[in-house]
C-alpha positions as CSV (number, residue, x, y, z in Angstrom):
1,X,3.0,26.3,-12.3
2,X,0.1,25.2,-14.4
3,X,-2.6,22.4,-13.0
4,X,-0.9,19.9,-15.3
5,X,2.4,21.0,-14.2
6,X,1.9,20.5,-10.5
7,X,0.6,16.6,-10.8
8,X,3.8,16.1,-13.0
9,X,5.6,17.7,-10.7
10,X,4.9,14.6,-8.2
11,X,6.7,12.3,-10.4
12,X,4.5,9.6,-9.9
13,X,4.8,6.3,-11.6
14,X,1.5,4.7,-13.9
15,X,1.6,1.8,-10.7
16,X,1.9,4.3,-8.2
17,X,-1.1,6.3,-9.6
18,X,-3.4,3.3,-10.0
19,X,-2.3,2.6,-6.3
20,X,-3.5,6.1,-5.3
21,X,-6.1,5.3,-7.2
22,X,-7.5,2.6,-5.2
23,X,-6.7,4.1,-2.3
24,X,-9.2,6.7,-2.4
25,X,-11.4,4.6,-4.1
26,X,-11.5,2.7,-0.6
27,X,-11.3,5.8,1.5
28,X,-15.2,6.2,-0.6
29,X,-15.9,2.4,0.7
30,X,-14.9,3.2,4.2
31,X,-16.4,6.9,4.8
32,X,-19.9,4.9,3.4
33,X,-19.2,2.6,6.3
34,X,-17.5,-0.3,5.3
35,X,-15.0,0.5,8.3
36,X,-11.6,-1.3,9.2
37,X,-9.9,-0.6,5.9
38,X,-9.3,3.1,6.3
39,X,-5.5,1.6,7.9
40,X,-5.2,0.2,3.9
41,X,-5.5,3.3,2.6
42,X,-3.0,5.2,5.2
43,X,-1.0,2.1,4.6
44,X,-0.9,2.9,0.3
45,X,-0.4,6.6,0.9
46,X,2.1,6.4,3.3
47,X,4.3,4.4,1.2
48,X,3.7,6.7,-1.9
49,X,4.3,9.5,-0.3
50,X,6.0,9.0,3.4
51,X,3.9,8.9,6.6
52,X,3.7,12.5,7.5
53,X,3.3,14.3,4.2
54,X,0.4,11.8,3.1
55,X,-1.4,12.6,6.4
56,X,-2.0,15.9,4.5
57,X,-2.6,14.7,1.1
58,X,-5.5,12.2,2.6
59,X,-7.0,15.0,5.0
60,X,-9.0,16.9,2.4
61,X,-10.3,14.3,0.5
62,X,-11.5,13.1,4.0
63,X,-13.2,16.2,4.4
64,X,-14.9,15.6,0.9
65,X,-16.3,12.2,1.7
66,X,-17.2,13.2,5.7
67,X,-19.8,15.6,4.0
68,X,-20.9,12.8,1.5
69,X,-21.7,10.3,4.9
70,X,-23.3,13.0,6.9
71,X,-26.4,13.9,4.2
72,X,-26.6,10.3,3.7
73,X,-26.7,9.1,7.0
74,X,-28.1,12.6,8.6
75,X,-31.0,10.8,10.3
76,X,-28.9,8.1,12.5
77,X,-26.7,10.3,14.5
78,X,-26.3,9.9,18.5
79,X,-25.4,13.6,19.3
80,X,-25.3,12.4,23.0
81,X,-22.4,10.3,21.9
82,X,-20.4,13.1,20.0
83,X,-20.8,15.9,22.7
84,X,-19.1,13.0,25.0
85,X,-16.0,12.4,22.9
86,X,-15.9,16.0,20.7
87,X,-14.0,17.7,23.6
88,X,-11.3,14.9,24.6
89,X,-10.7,14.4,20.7
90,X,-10.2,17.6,20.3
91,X,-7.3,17.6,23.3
92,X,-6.0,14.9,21.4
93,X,-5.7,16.7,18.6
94,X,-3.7,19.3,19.9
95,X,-1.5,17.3,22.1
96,X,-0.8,15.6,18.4
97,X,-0.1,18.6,17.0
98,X,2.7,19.3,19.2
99,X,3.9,15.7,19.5
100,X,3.5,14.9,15.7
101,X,5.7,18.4,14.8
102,X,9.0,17.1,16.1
103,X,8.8,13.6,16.0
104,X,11.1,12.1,13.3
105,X,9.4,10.0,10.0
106,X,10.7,6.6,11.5
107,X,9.2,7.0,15.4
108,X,6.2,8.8,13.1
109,X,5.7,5.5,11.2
110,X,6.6,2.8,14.3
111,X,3.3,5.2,16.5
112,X,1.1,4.7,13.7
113,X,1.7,1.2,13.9
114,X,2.0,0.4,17.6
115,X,-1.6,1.8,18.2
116,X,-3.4,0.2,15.6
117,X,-1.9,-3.1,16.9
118,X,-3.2,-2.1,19.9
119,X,-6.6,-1.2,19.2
120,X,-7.3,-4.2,17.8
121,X,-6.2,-6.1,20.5
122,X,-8.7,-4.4,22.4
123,X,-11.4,-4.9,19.6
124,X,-10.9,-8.9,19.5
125,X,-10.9,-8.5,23.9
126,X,-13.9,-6.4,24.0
127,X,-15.6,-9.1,21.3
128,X,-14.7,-11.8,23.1
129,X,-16.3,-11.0,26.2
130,X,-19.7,-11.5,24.3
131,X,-21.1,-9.3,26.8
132,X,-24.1,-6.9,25.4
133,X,-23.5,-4.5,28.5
134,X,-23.2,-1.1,27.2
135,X,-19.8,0.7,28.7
136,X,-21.4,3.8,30.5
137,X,-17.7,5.0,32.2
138,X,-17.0,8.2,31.8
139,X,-13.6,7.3,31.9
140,X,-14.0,5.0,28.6
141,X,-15.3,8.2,27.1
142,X,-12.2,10.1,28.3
143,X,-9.9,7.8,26.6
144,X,-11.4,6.9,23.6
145,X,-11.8,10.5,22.8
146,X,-8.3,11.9,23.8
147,X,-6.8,8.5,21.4
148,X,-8.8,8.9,18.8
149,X,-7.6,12.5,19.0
150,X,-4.9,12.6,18.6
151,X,-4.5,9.6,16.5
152,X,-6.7,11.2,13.9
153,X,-3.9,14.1,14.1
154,X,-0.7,11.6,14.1
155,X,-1.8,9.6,10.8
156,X,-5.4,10.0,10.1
157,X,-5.8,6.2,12.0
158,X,-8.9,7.0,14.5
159,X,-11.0,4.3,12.7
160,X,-9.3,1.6,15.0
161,X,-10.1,3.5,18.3
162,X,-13.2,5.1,17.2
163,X,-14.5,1.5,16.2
164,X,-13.8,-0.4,19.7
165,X,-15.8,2.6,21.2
166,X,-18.7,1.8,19.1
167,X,-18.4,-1.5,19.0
168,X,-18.5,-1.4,23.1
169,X,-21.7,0.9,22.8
170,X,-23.7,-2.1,20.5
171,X,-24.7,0.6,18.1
172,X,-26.8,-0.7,14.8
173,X,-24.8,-0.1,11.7
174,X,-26.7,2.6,10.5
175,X,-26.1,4.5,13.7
176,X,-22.2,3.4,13.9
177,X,-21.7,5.0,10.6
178,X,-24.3,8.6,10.7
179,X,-22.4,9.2,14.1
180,X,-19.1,8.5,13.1
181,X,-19.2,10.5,9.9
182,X,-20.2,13.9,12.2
183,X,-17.9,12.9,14.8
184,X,-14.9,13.1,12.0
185,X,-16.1,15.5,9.6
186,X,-16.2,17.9,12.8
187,X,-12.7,16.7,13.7
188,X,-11.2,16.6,10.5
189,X,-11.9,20.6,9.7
190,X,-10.7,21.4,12.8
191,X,-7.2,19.6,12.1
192,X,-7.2,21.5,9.0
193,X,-5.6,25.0,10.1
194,X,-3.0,22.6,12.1
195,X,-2.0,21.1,8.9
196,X,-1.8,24.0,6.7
197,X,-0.2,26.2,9.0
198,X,1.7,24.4,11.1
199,X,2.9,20.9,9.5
200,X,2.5,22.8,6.1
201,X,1.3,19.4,4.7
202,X,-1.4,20.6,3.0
203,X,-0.3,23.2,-0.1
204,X,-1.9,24.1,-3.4
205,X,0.2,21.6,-4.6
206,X,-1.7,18.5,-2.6
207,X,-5.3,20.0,-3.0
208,X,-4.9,20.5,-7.2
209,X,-3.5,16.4,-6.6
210,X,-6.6,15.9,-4.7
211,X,-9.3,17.5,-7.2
212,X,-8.0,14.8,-9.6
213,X,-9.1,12.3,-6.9
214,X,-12.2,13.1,-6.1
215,X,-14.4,10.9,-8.6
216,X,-12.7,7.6,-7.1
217,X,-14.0,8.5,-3.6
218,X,-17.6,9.1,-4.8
219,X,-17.4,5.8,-6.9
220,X,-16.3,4.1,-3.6
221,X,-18.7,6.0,-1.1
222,X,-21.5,5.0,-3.8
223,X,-20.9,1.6,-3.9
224,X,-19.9,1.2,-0.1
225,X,-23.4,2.5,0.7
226,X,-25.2,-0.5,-1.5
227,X,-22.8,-2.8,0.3
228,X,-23.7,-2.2,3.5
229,X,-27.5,-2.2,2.7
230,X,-26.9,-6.2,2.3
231,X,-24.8,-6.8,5.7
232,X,-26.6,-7.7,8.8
233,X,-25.1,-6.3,12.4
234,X,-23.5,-9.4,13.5
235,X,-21.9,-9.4,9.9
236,X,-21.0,-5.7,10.0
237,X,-19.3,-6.2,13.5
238,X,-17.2,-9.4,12.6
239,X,-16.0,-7.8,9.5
240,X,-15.1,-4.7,11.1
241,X,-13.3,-6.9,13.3
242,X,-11.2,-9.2,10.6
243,X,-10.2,-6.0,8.3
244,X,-8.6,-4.4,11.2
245,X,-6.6,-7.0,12.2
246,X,-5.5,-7.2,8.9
247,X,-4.8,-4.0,8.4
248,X,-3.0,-3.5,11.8
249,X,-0.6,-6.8,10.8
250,X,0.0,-5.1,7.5
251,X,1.2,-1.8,8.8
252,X,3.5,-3.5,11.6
253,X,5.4,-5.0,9.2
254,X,5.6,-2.4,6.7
């Protein structure tokens, strides 16, 4: 099949493309650290395409923007905090691997949802405490990392769990977002081989739909990053905070 053939081959409406469209625009907002709406995006993807097969479709271009964060945030990165939660994630991972391969599309889609809810139950209950203790548990490491994990593998949803972790740790933004983009982009290419060779999600097929997606994620990464220059922390935390929920609502209800 030709390039042209294979994105015609997707059948895809002109609404549906615009709503890709914004999508991945968004994934650009979030990856430059306006965080909380990555659930939209797996939200508009999902519905396009069905939980598990957009899972692959969004990986990539994931990826792309991951390596867009890390040169532009490459001088705020804890590494202290990443070699706590790489190995745990990376347990998650595979322990989603194995869970996500058998699982049926509905219980796939009803997971998703039940542990965004979640995590942002514990987001508001960690806020709320006002406290500006710094969690140093090793247990809280444990399992943050192992959720976000396999979370990350289930429906590309860590944002939720990887937030209340650095929410708890009163990072600055700057640091919130250069650590989170190394902690994924290191995650994310290790899912890779699971989804190409064992979901088979991601295909020639899904990466020539993804080249065609690629400027909307720098537009969005580009503009995110000017955003965030103008929010404050306390800003940056509370809207982290009210895009999750709403996110988390959404996809319950979906």
């Amino acid at each position: 099949m030709t390039y042209l053939e294979i994105l015609q081959s997707y059948n895809l409406t002109a609404l549906q493309w615009v709503a890709i469209g914004f999508a991945v625009f968004l994934l650009g907002l979030s990856k430059s650290g306006i965080k909380g709406i990555g659930i939209i995006i797996v939200i508009i993807l999902a519905f396009v395409f069905g939980e598990k097969a957009s899972t692959g479709i969004l990986l990539p271009l994931l990826v792309f923007a991951d390596i867009f964060a890390i040169i532009y945030y490459i001088k705020h990165v804890q590494w202290s905090i990443i070699k706590k939660l790489i190995p745990w994630m990376i347990f998650g991972v595979l322990v989603g691997v194995w869970i996500g391969n058998d699982i049926s599309e509905i219980v796939f889609k009803r997971l998703m949802a039940v542990i965004i809810i979640v995590s942002v139950l514990i987001m508001f209950y960690t806020e709320s405490r006002a406290s500006n203790k710094v969690p140093t548990n090793k247990f809280f490491a444990i399992i943050t990392g192992f959720l976000a994990g396999f979370t990350t593998m289930i429906g590309n949803l860590a944002g939720p769990i990887s937030n209340v972790y650095f929410l708890a740790m009163r990072f600055p933004k700057n640091e919130f977002i250069g650590t989170a983009a190394w902690l994924f982009f290191i995650i994310n290419v290790f899912k890779l081989p699971f989804h190409i060779f064992i979901w088979k999600t991601i295909t020639t097929q899904t990466l020539v739909l993804n080249s065609v997606l690629i400027p909307a994620v720098v537009v969005g990464f580009f503009l995110g990053a000017y955003i965030v220059k103008l929010i404050s922390n306390v800003n940056y935390r509370r809207f982290i905070l009210i895009v999750t929920a709403i996110g988390g609502v959404i996809m319950l209800f979906k």
